[in-house]
N, C-alpha and C positions, 0 to 999 in steps of 0.2 A: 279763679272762675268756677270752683268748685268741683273740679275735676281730679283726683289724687292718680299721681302715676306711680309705675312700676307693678302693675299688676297684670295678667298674664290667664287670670282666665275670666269666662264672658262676663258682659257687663252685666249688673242686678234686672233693670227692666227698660223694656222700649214701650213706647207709645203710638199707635198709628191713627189719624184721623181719617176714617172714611175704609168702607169696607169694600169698594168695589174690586172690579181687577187690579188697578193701581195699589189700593191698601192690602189687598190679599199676595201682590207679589211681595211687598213691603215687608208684610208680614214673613210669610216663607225666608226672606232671604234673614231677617232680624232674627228667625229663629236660629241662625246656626251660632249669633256672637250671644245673644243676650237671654241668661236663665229665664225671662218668664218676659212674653209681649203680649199686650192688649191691644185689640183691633176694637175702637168705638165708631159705631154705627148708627146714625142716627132714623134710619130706616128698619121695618121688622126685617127680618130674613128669611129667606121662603125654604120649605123645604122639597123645593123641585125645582128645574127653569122655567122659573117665570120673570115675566118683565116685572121691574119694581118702580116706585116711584119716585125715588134719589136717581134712577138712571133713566130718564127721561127718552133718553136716544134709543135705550135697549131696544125696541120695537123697529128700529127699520134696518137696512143692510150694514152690515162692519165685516171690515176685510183686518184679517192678522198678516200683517206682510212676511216674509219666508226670513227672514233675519228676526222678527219678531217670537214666531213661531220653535227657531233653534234655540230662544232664552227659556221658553215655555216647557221646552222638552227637558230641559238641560236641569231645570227646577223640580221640574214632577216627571220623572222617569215612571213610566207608562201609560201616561196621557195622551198619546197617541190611539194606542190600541182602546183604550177606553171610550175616548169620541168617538172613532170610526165603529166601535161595537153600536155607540146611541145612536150612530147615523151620519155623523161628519163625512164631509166629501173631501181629498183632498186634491189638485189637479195641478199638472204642468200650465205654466202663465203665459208660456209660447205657444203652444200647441192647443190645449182645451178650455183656454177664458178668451172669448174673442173681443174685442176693442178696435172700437172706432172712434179713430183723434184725429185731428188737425183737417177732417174732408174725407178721411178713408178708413178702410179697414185695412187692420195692418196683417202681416202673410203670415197663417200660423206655422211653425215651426217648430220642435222640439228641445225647448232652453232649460233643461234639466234645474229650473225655478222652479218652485213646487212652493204650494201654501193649501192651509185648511179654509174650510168653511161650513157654515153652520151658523143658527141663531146666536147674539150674545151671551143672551141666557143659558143658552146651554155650555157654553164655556165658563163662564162667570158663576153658575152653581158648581160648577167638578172642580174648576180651582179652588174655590171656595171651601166648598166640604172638603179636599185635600189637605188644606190649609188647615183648618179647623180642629186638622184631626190628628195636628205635630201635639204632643204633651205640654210645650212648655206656649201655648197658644190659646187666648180665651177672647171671645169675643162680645163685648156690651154691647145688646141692641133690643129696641132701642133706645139710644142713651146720646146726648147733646153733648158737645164740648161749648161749656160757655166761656172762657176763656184762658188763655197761658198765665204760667204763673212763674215768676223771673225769681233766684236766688238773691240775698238780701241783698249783695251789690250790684244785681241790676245788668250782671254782665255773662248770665246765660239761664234757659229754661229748667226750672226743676219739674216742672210736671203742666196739668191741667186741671182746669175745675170743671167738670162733669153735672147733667141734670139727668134724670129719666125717674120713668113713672110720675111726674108729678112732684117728688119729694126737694127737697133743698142742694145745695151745691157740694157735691163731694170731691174734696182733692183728693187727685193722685198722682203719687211722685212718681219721677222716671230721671234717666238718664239722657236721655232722648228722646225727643218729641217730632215725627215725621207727619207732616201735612200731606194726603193723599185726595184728599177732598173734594178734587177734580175742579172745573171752570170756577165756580160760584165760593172759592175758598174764601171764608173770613181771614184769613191770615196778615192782609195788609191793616185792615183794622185794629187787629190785637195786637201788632206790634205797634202800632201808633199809640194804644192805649200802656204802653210800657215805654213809652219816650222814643220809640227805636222809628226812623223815617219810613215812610212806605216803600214800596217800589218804585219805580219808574213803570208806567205801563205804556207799549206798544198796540197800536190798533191797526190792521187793513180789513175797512170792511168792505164784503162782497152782497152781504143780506142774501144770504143762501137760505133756501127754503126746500123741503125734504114732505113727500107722502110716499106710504108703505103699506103694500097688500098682499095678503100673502096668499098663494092659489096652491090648490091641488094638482099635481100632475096627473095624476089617473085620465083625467082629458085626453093625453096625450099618447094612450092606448089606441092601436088601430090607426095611428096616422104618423109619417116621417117624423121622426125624433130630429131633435137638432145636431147638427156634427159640434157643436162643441158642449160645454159642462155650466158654463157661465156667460152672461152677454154684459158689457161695458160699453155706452154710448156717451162720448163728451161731445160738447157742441165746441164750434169754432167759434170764436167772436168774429159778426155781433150775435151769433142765435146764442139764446142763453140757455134752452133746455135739453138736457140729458137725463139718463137713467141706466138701470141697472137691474139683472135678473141673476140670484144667486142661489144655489142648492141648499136646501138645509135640510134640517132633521124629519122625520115621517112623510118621506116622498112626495117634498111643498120645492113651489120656488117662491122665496122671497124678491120681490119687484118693488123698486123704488125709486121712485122719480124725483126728476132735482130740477132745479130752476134758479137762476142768481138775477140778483137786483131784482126782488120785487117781483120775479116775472115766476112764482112759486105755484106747482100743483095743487087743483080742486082737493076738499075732502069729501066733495061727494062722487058716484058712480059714474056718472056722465062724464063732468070735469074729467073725473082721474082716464076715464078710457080717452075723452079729448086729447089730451095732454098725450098721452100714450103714441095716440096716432098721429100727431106731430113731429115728435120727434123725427130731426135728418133724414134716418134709415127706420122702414118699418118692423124690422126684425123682433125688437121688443114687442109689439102691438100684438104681430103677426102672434108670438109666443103665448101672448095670456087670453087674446081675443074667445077662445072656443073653452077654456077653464074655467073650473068653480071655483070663485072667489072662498076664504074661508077666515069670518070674521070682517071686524070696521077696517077701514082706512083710520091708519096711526099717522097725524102729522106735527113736524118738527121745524123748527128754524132754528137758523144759528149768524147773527148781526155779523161779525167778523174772526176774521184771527186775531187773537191776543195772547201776547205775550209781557209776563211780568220780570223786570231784570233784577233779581234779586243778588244776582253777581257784582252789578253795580253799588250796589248798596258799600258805603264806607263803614258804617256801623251795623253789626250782626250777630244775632248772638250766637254764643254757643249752646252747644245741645238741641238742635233744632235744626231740621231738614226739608224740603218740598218736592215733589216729583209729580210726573206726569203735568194732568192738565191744570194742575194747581200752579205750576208753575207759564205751559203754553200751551194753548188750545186751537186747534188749526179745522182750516176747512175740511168735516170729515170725508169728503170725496175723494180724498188722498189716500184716506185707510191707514194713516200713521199716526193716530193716537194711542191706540193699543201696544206699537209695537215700543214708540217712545217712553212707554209706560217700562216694557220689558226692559227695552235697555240703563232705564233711570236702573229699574231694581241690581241691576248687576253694577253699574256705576256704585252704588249703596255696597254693594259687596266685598267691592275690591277695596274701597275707602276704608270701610269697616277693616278690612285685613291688614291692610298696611297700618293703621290706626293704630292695632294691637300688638304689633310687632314693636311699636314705642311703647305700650304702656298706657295709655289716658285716651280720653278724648278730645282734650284740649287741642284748637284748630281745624279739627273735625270740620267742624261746621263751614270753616270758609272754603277748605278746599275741596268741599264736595259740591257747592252751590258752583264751585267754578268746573269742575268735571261738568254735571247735568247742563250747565251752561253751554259744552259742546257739541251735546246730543244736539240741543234744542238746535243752533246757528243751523245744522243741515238740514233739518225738516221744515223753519222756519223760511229760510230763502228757497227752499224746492216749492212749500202751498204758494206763498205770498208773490214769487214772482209766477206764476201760472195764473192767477186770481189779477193779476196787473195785466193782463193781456186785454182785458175792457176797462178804457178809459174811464170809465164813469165809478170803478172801484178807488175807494177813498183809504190812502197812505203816504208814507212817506217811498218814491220811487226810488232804487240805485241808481247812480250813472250811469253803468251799464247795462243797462235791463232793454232797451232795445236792439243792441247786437244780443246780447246771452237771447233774445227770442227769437232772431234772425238764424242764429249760431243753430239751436237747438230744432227750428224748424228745421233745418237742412240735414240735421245728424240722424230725425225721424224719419225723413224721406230716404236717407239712405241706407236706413233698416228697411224699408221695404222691399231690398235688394240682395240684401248682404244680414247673412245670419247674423254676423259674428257682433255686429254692430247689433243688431237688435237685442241677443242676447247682452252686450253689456250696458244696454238701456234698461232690461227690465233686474239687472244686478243693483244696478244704481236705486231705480226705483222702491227695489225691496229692502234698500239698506244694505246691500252685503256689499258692496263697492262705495268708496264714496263718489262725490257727483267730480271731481277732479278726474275721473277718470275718463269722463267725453271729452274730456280737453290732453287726452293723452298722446304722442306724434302720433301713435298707429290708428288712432280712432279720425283725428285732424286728415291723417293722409287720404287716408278713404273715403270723408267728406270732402276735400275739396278735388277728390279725382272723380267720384260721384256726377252725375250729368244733371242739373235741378231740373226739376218739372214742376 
C-alpha cells in the first residue's frame, strides 16, 4: 500500500486541508510525528482576529466546553494566560453562566466546571499564529486543494493536487493526507472520483437559525450589574426561541439569538429587539435594551445535524484522515464542535504513537476513522436527541428517546435540589464524564427519591 515499515523516526510530510481550529489543531499535533506539515487554506489569513470568510459562523457566540478547553491547554502551554491578557473571561458553569431549560432557571452553585470565553476569532488567531510558528509547519493560503491523488494501486493517498494564484495544478506528496475542512468538505466527492464509495450520510434536521450583535458594556456603568458572567436561555417545546449573552474581548457582550424550525431572528434592529423581548424570561432584553449596539447584525443558519459514517465504509484508503466537522457537524447551541475538534486532534495523537511504535502506517487509516468514530456517537446522540424533543424535527428517532426525555427531564429537576446531581450534569455536559454516568445507581437513586414537580 505503499507504506515501508521498520522505521522509527517521524514520518517525511503530512498534509492538512483547512486552516481553521480543526486544521491548526491537526497541524500542532502532526507536528510532533512528521518532519515537515503543510496546512492548505483556501481563505487569506488575517493578521489579527478577525472574522473570515471560510468560517462563516466566526461572527456569533461559540462556547469551548471545559474538556475541550484542557486539550487546548495541553497543546499550547500558555494559552491561557495569553487570552486572559487579550481579554478572555473564564467562569465557573454552576455558579456564574446562568441558564434557563426545561421552564426554569436552574440554582446557581459552585461546580468547580470552569470554561473560557471570548470571540472565535480571537482564539482561532492565537492558535493559529502558535501553530504557524512550530519550524517544521508552513501554511498555503490562499491555495485550493483540487483533488487527492491515490498511489498507482489505488490502495492509498500519496498526496494532493493544489491551485492558487491562478496558476495550474501542483502536486504535492505526503504521507498523509487529514481532511479538516469542516461541514462543506469535498471529500465524499474525491474519493468517489478514485473509485472508493461515499459515505453514508446521516441528517436530523432542526432548520436552526442564529442573529449576532455584539454591544458595548460601558451602558452598564452606574446601574446594577448582573450576578452572573454569562446568560443561556433555551426554550421548552413547543416555543422555539432562545438565546444567549456571552463575555468577550474589549469589555463587549456578544448576544445571540436562536430560533429552530423556521421560527429564526430578524436581521434588522426592530426584529432582532422583538425577538429579544420574547423570549420565556426577559433577562436577556432586559440586558442589551439600554446598550450601544456596536456594528451590523451577523446572521447564520445551519439546516441540520449531519453526520458522515466513514467508519462504515468497507473500502478506505490509506494515508488519509477526517476530523472535526468534516466528519459530523451538530447543532452549534450545544457548543461541542470545537471541543470535538480538540478531542479528534488527540485521538490523531495517540493513533499516530501507537502507529510508530510498529513502524508504518499501514492500517493507520482504518483504525483511526474508527476511534473519531467514538468521539462522534456521544456528541452525536447528546444534540440529536435534544433537537427530537419537537415533533416536527426531521430523523431517524431511537427507541428509546421518549423515556431517555422522560428519564432526563426528572434527573434536571432533581438538580435543582441537589448539588451533586447538578454538578454531574454539567460534567456530562462538558464532556469530562460520559453521558452513562446519569444512569449511574447513585445518580438513579436520587432521581427516583426526588419528589417530581
Amino acid at each position: 500500500m505503499g507504506f515501508p515499515c521498520a522505521r522509527r523516526e517521524p514520518y517525511h510530510h503530512a498534509i492538512v486541508v483547512g486552516g481553521s481550529l480543526s486544521g491548526m489543531l491537526a497541524a500542532r499535533v502532526l507536528s510532533e510525528h512528521f518532519a515537515e506539515v503543510t496546512v492548505i487554506e483556501r481563505d487569506a489569513l488575517h493578521d489579527g482576529p478577525e472574522p473570515r470568510k471560510a468560517v462563516p459562523h466566526g461572527r456569533h457566540a461559540h462556547g469551548l466546553l471545559s474538556r475541550g478547553w484542557q486539550v487546548f491547554a495541553s497543546l499550547f502551554p500558555g494559552l491561557e494566560e495569553e487570552l486572559r491578557e487579550a481579554g478572555a473571561t473564564w467562569m465557573d458553569m454552576g455558579a456564574e453562566f446562568r441558564q434557563y431549560h426545561l421552564g426554569r432557571f436552574k440554582t446557581p452553585f459552585p461546580s468547580g466546571v470552569c470554561a473560557p470565553f471570548m470571540s472565535r476569532p480571537l482564539l482561532e488567531w492565537r492558535v493559529a499564529r502558535r501553530t504557524m510558528a512550530l519550524p517544521n509547519v508552513k501554511v498555503l493560503a490562499p491555495c485550493e486543494v483540487a483533488e487527492l491523488v491515490a498511489t498507482g494501486d489505488g490502495g492509498a493517498i500519496a498526496g494532493v493536487k493544489v491551485r492558487r494564484d491562478g496558476a495550474g495544478d501542483e502536486l504535492l506528496h505526503a504521507e498523509l493526507v487529514v481532511d479538516a475542512s469542516g461541514r462543506g468538505s469535498r471529500l465524499p466527492r474525491w474519493l468517489k472520483s478514485l473509485g472508493y464509495p461515499a459515505p453514508e450520510q446521516c441528517e436530523v434536521r432542526m432548520h436552526v437559525g442564529y442573529a449576532t450583535r455584539v454591544y458595548s458594556r460601558m451602558g452598564e456603568r452606574g446601574k446594577r450589574a448582573p450576578e452572573w458572567k454569562g446568560l443561556f436561555v433555551l426554550p421548552r417545546c413547543p416555543a422555539k426561541r432562545g438565546g444567549m449573552v456571552i463575555p468577550i474581548e474589549g469589555d463587549r457582550w456578544m448576544v445571540t439569538l436562536i430560533g429552530w424550525l423556521y421560527d429564526h431572528p430578524a436581521g434588522d434592529e426592530k426584529g432582532f429587539l422583538d425577538f429579544a423581548r420574547s423570549l420565556p424570561v426577559p433577562d436577556l432584553f432586559r440586558t442589551i435594551e439600554s446598550l450601544a449596539p456596536l456594528g451590523d447584525i451577523a446572521q447564520y443558519k445551519v439546516p441540520s445535524n449531519q453526520r458522515r459514517h466513514y467508519e462504515r465504509l468497507a473500502h478506505f484508503p490509506e494515508g488519509l484522515a477526517v476530523m472535526g466537522d468534516a466528519i459530523c457537524s451538530l447543532n452549534p447551541i450545544y457548543g461541542q464542535g470545537i471541543t470535538i475538534s480538540a478531542l479528534h486532534a488527540l485521538v490523531l495523537d495517540a493513533c499516530l504513537e501507537k502507529q510508530r511504535r510498529g513502524g508504518c502506517l499501514r492500517g493507520f487509516s482504518h483504525a483511526l476513522r474508527d476511534e473519531m468514530a467514538k468521539i462522534v456517537d456521544i456528541a452525536w446522540q447528546g444534540a440529536t436527541r435534544e433537537d427530537m424533543r419537537y415533533p416536527e424535527v426531521e430523523g431517524t428517532r431511537p427507541a428509546d428517546m421518549d423515556f431517555m426525555h422522560a428519564y432526563m427531564d426528572r434527573v434536571h429537576a432533581t438538580a435543582i435540589r441537589d448539588p451533586d446531581v447538578a454538578r454531574r450534569i454539567l460534567q456530562v455536559v462538558h464532556m469530562l464524564e460520559p453521558p452513562s454516568t446519569l444512569l449511574s445507581p447513585d445518580i438513579l437513586t436520587r432521581v427516583v427519591a426526588a419528589e417530581p414537580r
